[in-house]
The first five atom37 places (N, CA, C, CB, O) and aatype in JSON, in Angstrom:
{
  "aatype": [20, 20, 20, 20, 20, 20, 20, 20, 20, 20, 20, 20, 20, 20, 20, 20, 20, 20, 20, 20, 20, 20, 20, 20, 20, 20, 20, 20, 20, 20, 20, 20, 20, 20, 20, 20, 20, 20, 20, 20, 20, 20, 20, 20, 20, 20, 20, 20, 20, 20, 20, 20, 20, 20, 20, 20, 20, 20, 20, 20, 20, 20, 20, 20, 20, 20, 20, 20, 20, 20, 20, 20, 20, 20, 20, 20, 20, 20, 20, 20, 20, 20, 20, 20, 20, 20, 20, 20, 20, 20, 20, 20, 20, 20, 20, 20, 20, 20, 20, 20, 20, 20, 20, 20, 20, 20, 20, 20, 20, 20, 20, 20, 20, 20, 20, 20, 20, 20, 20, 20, 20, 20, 20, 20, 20, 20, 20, 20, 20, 20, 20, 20, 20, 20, 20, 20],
  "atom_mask": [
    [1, 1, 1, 1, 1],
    [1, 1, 1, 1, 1],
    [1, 1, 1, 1, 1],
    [1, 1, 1, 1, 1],
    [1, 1, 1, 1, 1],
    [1, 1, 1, 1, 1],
    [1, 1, 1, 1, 1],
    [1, 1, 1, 1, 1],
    [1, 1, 1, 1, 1],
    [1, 1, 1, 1, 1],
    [1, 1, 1, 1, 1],
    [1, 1, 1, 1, 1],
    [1, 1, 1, 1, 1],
    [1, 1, 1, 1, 1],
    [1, 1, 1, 1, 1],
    [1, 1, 1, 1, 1],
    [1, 1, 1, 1, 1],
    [1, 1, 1, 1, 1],
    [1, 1, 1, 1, 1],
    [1, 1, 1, 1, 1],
    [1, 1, 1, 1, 1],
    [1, 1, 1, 1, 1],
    [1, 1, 1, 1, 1],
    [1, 1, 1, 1, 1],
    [1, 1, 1, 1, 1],
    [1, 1, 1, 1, 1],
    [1, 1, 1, 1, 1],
    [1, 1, 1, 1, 1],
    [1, 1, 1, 1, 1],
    [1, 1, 1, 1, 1],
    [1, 1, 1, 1, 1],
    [1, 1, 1, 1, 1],
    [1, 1, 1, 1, 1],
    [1, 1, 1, 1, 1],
    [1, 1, 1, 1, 1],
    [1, 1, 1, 1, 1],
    [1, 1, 1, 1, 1],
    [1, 1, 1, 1, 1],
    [1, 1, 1, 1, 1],
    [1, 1, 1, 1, 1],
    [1, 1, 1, 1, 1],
    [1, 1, 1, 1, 1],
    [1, 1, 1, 1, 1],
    [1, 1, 1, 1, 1],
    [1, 1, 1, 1, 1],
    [1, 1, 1, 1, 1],
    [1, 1, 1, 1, 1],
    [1, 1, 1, 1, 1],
    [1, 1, 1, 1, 1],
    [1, 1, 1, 1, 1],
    [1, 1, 1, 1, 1],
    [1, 1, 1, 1, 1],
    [1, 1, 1, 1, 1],
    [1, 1, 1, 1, 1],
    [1, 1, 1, 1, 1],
    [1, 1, 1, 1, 1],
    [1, 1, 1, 1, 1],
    [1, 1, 1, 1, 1],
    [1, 1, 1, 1, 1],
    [1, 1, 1, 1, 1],
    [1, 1, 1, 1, 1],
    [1, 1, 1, 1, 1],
    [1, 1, 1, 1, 1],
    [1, 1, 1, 1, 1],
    [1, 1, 1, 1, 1],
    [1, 1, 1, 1, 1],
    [1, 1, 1, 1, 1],
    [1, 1, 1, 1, 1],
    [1, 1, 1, 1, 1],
    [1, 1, 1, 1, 1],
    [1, 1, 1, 1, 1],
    [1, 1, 1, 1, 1],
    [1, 1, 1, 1, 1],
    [1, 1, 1, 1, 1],
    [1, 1, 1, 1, 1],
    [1, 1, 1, 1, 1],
    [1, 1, 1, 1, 1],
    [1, 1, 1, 1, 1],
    [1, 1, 1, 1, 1],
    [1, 1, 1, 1, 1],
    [1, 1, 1, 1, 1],
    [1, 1, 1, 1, 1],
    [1, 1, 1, 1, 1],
    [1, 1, 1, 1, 1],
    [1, 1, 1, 1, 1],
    [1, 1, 1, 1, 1],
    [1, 1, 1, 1, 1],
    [1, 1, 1, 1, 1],
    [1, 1, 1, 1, 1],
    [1, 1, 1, 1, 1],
    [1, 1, 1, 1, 1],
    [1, 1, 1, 1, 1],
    [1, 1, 1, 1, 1],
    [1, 1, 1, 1, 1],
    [1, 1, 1, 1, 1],
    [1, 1, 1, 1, 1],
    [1, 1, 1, 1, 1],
    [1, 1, 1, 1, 1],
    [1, 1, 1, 1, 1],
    [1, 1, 1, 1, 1],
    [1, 1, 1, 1, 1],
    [1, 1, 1, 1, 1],
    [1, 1, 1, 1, 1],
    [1, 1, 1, 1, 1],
    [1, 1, 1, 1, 1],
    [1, 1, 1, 1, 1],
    [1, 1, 1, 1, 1],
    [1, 1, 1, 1, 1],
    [1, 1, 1, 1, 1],
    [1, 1, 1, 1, 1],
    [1, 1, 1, 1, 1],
    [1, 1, 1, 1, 1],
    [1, 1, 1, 1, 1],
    [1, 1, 1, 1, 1],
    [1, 1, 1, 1, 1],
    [1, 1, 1, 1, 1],
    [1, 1, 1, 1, 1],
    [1, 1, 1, 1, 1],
    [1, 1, 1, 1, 1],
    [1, 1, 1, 1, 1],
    [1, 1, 1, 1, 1],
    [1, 1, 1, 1, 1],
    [1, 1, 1, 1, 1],
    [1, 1, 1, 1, 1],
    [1, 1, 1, 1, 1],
    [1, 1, 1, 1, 1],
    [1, 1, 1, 1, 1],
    [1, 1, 1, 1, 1],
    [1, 1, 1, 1, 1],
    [1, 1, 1, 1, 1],
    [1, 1, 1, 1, 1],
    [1, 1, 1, 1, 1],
    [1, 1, 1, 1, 1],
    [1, 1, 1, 1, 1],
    [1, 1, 1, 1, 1],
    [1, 1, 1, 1, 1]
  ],
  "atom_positions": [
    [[-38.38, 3.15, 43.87], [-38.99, 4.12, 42.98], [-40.4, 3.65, 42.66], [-38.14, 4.32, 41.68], [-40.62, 2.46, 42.4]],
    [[-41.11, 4.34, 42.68], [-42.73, 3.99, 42.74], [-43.31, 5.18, 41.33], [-43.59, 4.5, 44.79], [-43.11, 6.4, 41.28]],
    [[-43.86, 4.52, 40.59], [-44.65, 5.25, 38.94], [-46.04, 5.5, 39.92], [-45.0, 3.75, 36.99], [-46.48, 4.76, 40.8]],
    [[-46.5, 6.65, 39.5], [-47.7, 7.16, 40.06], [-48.28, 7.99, 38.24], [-47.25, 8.46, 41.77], [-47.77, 8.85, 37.52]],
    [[-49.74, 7.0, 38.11], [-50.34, 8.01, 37.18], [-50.35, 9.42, 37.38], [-51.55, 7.76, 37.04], [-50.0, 9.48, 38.56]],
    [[-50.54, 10.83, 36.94], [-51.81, 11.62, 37.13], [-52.25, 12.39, 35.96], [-51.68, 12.56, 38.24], [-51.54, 12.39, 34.95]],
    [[-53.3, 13.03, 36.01], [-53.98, 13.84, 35.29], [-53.23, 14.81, 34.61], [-54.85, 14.36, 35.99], [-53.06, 15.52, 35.6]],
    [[-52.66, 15.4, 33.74], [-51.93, 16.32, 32.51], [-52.59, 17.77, 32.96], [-52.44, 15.77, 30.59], [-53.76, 17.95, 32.61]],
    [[-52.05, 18.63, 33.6], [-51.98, 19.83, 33.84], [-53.17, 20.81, 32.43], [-50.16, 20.1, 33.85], [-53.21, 20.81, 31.2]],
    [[-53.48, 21.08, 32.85], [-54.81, 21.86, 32.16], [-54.01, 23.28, 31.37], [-56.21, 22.47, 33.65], [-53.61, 24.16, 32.13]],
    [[-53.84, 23.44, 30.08], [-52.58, 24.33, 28.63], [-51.45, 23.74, 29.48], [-52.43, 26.73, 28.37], [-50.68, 24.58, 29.93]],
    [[-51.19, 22.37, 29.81], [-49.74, 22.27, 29.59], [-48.89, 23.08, 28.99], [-49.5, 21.37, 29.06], [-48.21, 23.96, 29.53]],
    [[-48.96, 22.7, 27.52], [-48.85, 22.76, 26.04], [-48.12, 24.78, 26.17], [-50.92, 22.33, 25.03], [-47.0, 25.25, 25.95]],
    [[-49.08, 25.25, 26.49], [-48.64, 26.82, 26.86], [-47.38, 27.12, 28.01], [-50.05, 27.58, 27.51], [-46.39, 27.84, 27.92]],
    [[-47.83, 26.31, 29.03], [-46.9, 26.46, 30.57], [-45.7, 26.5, 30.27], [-46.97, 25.29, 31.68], [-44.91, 27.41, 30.54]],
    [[-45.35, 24.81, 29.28], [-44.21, 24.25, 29.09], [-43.27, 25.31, 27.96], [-44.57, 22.71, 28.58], [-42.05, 25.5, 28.01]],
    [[-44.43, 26.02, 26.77], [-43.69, 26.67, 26.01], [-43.4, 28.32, 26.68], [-44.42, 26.57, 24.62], [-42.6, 29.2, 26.37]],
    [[-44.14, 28.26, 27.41], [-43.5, 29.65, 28.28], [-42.75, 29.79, 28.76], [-43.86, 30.15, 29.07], [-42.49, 30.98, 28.95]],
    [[-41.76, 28.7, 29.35], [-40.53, 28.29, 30.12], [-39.44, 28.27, 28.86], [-40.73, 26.69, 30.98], [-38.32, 28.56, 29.3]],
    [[-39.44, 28.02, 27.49], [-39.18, 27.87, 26.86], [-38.7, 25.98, 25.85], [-38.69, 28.82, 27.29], [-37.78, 25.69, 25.09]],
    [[-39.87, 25.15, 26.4], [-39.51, 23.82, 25.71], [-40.75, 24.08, 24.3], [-39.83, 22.13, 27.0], [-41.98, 24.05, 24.37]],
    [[-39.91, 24.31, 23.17], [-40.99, 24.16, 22.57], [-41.14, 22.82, 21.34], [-41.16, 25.51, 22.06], [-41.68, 22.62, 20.26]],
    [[-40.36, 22.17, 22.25], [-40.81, 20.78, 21.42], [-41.39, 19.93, 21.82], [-40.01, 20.07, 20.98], [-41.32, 18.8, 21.34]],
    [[-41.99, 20.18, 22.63], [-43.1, 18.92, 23.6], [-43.62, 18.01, 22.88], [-44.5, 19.44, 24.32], [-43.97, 16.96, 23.42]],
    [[-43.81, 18.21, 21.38], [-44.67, 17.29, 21.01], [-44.05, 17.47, 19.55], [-46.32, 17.53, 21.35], [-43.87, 18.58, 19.06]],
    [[-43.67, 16.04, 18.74], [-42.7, 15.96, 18.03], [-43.52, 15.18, 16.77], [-41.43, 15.28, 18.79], [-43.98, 14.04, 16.83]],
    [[-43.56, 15.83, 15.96], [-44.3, 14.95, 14.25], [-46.01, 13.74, 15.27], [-42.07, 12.96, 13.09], [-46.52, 12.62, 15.18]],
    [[-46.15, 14.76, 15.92], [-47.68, 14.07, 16.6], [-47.41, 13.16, 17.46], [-48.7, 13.3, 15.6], [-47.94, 12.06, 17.37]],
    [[-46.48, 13.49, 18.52], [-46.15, 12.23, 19.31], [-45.44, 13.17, 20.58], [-44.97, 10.92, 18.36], [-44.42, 13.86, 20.52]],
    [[-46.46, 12.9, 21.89], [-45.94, 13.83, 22.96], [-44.55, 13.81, 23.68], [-46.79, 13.72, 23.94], [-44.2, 12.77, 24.22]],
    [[-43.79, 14.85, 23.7], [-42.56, 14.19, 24.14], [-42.41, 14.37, 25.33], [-41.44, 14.54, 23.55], [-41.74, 13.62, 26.05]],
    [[-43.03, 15.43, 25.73], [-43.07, 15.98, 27.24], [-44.26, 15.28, 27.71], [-43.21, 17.71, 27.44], [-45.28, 15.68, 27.15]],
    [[-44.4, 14.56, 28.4], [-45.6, 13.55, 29.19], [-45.64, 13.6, 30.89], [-45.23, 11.78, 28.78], [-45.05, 13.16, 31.88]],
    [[-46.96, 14.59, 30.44], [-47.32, 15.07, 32.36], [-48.34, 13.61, 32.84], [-48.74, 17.17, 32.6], [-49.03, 13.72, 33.85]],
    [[-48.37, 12.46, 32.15], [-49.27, 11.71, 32.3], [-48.87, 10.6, 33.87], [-49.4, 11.03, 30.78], [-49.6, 9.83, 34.5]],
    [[-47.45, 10.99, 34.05], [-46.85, 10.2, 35.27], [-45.95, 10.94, 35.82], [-46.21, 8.9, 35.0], [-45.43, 11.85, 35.16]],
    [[-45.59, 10.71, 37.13], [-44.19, 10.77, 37.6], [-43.67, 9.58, 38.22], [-44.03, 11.81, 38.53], [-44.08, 8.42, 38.11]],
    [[-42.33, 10.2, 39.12], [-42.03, 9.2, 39.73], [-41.98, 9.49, 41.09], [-41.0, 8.7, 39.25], [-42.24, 10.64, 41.43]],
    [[-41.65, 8.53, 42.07], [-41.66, 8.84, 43.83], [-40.45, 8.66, 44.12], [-42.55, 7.87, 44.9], [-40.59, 7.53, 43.66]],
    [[-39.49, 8.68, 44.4], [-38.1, 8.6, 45.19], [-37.84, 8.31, 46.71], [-37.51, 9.83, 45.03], [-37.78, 9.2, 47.56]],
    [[-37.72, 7.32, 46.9], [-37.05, 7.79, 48.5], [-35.55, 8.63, 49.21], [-36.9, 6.48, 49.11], [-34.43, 8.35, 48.77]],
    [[-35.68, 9.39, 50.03], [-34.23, 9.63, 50.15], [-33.37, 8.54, 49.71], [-33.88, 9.92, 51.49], [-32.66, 8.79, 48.74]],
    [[-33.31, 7.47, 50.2], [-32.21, 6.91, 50.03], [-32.0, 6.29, 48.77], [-32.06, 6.14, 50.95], [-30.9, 5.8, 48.52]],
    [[-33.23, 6.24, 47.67], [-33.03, 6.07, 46.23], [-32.28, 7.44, 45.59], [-34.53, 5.78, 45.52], [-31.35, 7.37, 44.78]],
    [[-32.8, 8.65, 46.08], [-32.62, 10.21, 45.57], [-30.25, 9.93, 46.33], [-34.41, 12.03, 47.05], [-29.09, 10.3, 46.16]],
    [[-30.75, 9.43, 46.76], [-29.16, 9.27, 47.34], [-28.08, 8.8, 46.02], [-29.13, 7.84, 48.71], [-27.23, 9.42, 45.38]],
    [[-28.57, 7.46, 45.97], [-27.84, 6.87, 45.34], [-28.06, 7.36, 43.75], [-28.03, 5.52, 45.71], [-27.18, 7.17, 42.91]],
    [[-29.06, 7.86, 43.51], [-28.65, 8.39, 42.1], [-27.67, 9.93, 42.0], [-30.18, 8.63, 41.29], [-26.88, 10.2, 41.08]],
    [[-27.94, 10.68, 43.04], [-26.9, 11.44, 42.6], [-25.52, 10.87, 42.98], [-27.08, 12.77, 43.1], [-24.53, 11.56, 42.71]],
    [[-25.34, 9.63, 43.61], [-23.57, 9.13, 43.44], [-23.65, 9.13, 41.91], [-22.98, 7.25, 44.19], [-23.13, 10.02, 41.23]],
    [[-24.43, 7.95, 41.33], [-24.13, 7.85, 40.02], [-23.77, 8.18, 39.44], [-24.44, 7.78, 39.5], [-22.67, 8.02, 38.92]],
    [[-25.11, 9.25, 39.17], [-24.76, 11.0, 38.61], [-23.03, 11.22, 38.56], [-25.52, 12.43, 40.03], [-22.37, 10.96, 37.55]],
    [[-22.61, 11.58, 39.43], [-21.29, 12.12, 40.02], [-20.22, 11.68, 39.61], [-21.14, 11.99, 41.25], [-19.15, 12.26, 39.45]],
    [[-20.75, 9.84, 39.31], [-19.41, 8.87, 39.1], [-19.6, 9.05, 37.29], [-19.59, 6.78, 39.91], [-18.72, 8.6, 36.56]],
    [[-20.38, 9.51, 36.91], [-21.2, 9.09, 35.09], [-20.56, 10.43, 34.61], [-23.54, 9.04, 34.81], [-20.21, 10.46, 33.43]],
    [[-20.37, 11.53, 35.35], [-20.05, 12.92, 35.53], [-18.66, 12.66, 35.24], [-20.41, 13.65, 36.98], [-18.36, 12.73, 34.05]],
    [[-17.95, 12.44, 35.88], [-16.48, 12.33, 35.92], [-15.8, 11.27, 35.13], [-16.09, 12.16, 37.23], [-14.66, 11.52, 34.74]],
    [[-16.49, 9.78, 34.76], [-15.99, 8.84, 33.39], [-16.54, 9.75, 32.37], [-16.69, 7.07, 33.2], [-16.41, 9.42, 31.19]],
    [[-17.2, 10.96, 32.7], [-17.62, 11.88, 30.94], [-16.67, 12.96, 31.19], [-19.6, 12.73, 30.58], [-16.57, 13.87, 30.37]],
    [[-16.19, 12.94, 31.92], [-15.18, 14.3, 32.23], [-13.64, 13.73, 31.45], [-14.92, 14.64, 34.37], [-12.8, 14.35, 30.81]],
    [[-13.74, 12.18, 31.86], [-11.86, 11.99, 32.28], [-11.71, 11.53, 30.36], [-11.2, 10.0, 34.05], [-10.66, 11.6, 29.72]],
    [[-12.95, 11.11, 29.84], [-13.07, 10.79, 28.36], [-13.27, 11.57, 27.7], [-13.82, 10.06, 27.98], [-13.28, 11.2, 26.53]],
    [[-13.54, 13.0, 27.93], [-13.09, 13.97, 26.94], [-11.71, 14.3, 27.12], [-13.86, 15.18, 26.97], [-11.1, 14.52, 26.08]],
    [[-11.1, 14.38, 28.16], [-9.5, 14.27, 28.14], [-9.15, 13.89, 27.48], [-8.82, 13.8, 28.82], [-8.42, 14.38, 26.62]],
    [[-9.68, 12.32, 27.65], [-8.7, 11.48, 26.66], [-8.51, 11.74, 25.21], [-9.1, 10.14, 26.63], [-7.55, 11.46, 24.49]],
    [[-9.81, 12.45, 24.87], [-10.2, 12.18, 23.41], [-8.96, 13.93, 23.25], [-12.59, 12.18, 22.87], [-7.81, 13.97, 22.82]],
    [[-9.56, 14.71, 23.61], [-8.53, 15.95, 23.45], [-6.9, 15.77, 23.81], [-9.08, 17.11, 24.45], [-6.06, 16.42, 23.2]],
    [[-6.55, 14.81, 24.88], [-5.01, 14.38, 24.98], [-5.01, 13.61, 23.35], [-4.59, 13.08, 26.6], [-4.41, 14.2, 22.45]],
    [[-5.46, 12.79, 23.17], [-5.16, 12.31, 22.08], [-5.71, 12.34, 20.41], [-5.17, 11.38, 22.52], [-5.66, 11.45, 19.56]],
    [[-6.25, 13.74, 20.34], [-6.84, 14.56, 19.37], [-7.56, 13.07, 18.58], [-5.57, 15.7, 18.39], [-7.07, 12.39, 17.68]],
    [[-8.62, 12.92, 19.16], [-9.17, 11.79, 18.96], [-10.69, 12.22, 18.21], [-9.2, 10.98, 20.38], [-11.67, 11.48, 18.26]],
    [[-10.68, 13.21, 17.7], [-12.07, 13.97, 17.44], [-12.52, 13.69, 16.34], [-12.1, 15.37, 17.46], [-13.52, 14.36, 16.12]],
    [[-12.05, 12.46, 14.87], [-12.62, 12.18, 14.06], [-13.24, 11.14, 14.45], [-12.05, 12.16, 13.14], [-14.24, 10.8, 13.82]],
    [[-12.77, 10.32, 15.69], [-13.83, 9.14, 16.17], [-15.14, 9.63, 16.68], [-13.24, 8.26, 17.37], [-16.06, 8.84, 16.89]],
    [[-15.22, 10.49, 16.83], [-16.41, 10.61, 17.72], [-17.45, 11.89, 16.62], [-15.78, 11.28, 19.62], [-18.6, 12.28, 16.83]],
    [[-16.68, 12.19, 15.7], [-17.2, 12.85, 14.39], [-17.57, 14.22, 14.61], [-18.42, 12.13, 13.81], [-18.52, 14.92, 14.23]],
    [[-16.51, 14.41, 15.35], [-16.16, 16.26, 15.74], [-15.58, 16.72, 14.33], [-14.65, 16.64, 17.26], [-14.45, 16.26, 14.11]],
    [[-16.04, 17.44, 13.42], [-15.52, 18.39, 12.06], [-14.55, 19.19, 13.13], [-16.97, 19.59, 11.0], [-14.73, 19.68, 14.24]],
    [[-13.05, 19.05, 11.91], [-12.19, 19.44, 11.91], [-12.32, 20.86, 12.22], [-11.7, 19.05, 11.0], [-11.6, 21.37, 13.08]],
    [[-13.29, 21.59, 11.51], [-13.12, 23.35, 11.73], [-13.29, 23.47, 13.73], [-14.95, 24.51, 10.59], [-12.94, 24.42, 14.43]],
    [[-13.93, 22.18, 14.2], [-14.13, 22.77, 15.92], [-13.02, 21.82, 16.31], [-15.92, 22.47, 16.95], [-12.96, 21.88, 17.53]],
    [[-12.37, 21.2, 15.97], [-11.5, 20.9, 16.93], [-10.77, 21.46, 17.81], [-10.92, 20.47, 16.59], [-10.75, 21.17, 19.0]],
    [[-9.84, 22.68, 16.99], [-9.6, 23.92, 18.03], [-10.27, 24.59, 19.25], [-9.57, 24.84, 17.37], [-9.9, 25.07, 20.32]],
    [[-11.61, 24.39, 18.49], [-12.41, 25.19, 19.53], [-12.46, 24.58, 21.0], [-13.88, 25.31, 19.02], [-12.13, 25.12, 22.06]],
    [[-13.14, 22.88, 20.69], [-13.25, 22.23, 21.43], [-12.53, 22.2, 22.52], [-13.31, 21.51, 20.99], [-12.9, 22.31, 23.69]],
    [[-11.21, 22.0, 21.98], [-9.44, 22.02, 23.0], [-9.17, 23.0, 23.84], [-8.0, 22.22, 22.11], [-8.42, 22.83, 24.8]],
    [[-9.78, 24.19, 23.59], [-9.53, 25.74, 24.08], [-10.81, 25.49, 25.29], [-9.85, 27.28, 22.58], [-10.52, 25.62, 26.48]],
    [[-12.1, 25.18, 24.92], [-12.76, 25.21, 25.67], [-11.99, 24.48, 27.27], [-13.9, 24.66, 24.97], [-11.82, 24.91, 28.41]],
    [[-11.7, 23.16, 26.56], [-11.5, 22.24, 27.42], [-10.88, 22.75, 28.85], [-10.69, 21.29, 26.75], [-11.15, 22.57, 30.04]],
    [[-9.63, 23.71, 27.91], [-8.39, 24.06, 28.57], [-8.87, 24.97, 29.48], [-7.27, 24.62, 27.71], [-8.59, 24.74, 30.66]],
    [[-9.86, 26.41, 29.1], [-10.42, 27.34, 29.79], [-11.11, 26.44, 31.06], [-11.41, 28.24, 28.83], [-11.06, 26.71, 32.26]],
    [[-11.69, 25.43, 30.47], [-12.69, 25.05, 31.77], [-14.04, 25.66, 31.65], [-12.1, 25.6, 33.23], [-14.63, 26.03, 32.66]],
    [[-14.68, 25.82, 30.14], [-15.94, 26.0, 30.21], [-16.66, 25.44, 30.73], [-16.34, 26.05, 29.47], [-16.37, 24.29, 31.05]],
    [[-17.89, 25.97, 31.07], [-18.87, 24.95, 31.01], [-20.05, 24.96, 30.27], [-19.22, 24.74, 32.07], [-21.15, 25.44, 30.55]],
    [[-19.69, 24.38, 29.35], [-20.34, 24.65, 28.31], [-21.24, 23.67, 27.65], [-19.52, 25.04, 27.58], [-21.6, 23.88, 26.49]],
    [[-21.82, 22.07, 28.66], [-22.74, 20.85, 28.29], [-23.41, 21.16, 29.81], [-21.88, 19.04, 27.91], [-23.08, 21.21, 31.0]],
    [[-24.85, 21.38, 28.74], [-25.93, 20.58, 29.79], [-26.27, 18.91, 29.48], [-27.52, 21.42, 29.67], [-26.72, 18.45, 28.43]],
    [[-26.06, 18.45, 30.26], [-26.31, 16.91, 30.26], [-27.35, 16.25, 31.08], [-25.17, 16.28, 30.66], [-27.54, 16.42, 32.28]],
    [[-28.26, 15.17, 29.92], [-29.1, 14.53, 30.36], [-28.93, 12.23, 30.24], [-30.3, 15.44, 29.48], [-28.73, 11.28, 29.48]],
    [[-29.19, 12.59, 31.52], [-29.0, 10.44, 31.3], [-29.68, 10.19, 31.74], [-27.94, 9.31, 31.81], [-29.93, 10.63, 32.86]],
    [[-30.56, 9.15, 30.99], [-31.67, 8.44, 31.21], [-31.57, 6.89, 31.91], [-32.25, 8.42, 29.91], [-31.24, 5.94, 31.19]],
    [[-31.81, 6.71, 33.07], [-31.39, 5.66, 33.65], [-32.3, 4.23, 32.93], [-31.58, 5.96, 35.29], [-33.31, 4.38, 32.25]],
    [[-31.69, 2.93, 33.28], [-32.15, 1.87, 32.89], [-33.38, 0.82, 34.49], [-30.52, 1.14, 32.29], [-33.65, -0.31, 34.89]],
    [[-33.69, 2.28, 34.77], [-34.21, 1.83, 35.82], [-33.5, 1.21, 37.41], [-34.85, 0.98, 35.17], [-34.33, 0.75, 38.2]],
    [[-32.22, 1.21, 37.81], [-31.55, 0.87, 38.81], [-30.55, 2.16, 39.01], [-30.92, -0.53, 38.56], [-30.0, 2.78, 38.1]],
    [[-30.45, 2.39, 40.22], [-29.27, 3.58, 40.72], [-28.01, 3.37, 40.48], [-29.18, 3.84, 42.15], [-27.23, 3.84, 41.31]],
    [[-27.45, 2.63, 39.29], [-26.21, 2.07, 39.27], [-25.29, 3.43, 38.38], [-26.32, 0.38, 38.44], [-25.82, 4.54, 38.31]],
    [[-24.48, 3.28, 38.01], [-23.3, 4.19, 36.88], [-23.58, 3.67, 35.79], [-21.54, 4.06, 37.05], [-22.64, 3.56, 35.0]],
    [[-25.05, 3.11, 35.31], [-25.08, 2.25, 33.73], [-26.18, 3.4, 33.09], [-25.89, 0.13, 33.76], [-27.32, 3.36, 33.57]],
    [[-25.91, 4.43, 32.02], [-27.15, 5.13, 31.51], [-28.04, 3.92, 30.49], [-26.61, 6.67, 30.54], [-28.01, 2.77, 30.07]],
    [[-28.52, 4.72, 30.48], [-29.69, 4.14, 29.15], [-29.39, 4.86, 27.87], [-31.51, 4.54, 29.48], [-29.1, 4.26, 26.84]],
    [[-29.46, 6.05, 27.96], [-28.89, 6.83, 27.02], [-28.08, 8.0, 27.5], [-29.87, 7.25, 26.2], [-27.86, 8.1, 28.71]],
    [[-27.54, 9.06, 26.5], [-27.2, 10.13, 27.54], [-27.33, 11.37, 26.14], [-25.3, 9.87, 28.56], [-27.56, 11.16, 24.95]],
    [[-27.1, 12.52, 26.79], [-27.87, 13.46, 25.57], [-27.45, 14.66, 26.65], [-29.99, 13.15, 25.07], [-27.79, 15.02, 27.78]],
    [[-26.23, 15.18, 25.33], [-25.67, 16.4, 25.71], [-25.88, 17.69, 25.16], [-24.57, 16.26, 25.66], [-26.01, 17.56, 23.94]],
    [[-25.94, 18.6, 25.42], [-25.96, 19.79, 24.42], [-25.6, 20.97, 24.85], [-27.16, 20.03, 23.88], [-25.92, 21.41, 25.96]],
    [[-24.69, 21.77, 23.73], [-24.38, 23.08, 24.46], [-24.87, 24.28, 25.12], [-23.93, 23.51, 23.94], [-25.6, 24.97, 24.41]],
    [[-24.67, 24.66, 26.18], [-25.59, 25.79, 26.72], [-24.97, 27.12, 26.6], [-25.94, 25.59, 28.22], [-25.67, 28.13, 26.65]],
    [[-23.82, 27.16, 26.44], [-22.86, 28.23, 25.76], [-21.77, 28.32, 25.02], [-22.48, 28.82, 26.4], [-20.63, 28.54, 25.42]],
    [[-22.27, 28.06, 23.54], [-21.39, 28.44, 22.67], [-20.05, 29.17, 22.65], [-21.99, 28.93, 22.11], [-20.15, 30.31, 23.1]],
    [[-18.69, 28.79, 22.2], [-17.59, 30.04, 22.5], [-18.09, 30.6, 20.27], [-14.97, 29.09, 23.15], [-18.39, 30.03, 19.22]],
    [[-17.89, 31.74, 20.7], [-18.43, 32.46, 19.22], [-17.8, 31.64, 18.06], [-17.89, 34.22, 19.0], [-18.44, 31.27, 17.08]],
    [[-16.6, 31.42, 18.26], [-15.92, 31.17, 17.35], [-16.9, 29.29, 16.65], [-14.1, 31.26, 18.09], [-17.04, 28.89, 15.49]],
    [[-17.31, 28.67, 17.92], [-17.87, 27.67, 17.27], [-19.49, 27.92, 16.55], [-17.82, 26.6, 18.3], [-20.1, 27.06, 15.92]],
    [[-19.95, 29.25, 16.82], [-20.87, 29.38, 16.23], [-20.5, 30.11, 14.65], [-21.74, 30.04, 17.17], [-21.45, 30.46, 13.96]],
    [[-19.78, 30.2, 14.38], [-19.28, 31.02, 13.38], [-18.55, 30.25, 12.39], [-18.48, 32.03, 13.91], [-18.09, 31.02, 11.55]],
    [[-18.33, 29.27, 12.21], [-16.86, 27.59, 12.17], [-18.23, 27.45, 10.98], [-16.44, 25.66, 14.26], [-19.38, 27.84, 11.18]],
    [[-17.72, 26.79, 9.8], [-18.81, 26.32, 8.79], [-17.56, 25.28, 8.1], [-19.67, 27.79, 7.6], [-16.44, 25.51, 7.66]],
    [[-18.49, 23.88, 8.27], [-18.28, 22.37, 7.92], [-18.52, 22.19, 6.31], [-19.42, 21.36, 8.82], [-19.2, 21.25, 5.91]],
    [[-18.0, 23.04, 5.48], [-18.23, 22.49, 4.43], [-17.92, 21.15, 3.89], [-17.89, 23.15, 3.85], [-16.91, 20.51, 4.18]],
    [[-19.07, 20.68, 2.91], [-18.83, 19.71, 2.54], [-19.64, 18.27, 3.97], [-17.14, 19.96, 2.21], [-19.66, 17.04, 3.87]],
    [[-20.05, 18.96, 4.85], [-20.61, 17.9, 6.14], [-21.56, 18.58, 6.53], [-19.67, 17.52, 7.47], [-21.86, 18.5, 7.72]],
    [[-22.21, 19.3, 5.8], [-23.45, 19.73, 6.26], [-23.84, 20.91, 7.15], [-23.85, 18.8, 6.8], [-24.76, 21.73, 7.12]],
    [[-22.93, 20.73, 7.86], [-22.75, 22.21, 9.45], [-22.78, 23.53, 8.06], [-20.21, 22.21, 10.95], [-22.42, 23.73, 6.9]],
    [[-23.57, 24.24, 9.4], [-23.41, 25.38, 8.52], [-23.72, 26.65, 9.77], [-24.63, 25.29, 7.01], [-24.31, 26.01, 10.63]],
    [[-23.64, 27.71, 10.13], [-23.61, 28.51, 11.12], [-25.19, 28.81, 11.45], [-22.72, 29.7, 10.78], [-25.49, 29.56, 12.37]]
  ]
}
């Protein structure tokens, strides 16, 4: 993997919010940074989507677990979605876009990882956590 400077796209700032990211830039601190990329070789671009695949499926087989074993106050799922959660599971939504930030090597080790829903089932938009803050 090879870091290559370049030059920041001329209204980024517009491009990016036209696509719809409109948090690029967070309490004065850019979050979206056209200031680099990266280079890949096939055979680096290879081995990260194994990773991918293997990081995919230990996040697949551990929500099982946690729903086989209604395990959802560890991980600080409010009680009002637990249902929801389980139903999803069962349907087979797909309902996480997922992002992992590697530690720099093509291995199955993230750096971080950062999930979020891309389709709500209504009922979890509608679910209110009193007393924990959630609110619809």
């Amino acid at each position: 993997m090879q870091r290559e400077s370049l030059k920041a796209r001329a209204g980024w700032e517009r491009k990016v919010e036209e696509l719809g990211l409109s948090f690029h830039t967070i309490a004065g601190d850019v979050y979206w940074d056209e200031s680099a990329c990266y280079r890949f070789t096939s055979a680096e671009v290879d081995k990260l989507e194994a990773a991918t695949a293997e990081l995919h499926e230990r996040a697949l087989e551990a929500v099982g677990r946690v729903i086989e074993k209604k395990d959802f106050a560890r991980f600080q799922i409010p009680e009002p979605f637990h249902q929801a959660v389980a139903e999803s599971w069962r349907d087979e939504e797909p309902s996480l876009y997922g992002r992992m930030a590697s530690r720099g090597t093509a291995t199955a080790s993230p750096g971080s990882s950062n999930t979020t829903p891309t389709r709500p089932r209504r009922s979890w938009r509608q679910a209110s956590c009193s007393g924990t803050g959630c609110r619809r």
